[in-house]
C-alpha positions as CSV (number, residue, x, y, z in Angstrom):
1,X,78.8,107.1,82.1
2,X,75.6,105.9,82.8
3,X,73.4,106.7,85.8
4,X,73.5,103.2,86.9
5,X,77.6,103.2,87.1
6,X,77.7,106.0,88.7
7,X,75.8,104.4,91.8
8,X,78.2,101.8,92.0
9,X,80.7,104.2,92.2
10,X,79.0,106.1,94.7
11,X,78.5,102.8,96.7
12,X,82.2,101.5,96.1
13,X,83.4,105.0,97.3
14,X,81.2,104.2,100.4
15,X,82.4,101.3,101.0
16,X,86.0,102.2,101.2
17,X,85.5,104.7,103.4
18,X,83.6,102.4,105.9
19,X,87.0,100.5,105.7
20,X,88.9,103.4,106.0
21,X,87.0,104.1,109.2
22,X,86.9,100.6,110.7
23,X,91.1,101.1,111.1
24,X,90.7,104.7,111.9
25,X,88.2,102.9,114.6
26,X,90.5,100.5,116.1
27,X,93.2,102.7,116.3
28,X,91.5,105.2,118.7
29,X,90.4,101.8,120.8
30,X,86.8,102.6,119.9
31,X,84.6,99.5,119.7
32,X,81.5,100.9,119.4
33,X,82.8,103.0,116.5
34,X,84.8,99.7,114.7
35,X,81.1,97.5,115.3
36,X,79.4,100.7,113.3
37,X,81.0,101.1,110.7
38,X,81.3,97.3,110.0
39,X,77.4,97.3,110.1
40,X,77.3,100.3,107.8
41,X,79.9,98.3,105.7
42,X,77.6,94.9,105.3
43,X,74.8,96.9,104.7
44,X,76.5,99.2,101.6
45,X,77.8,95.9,100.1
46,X,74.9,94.2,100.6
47,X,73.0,96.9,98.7
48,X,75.3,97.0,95.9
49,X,75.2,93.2,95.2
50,X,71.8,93.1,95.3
51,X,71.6,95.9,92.7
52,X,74.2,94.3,90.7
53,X,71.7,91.0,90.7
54,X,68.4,93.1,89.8
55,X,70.4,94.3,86.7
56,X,71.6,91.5,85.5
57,X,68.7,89.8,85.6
58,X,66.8,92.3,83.8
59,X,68.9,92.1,80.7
């Protein structure tokens, strides 16, 4: 696999964990916890589309 998939896996694992965390969040009635981990959440995503734009313009 090449270096550049394994990032996005990295980030998509990253991702789903922020999810995972957001319920895990809202179950314990923690606000502050669910608002983190959706910021976290738009940044990783943001950070993988924006790498998935840089590469596909470069080919």
């Amino acid at each position: 696999m090449k270096l550049n998939k394994w990032i996005f896996l990295l980030l998509a694992f990253l991702a789903a964990m922020c999810m995972t965390l957001i319920g895990v969040a809202i179950g314990i009635r923690s606000t502050l916890g669910a608002a983190g981990a959706i910021f976290v959440l738009i940044i990783i995503m943001g950070t993988g589309f924006t790498l998935k734009k840089k590469m596909s313009d470069t080919l």
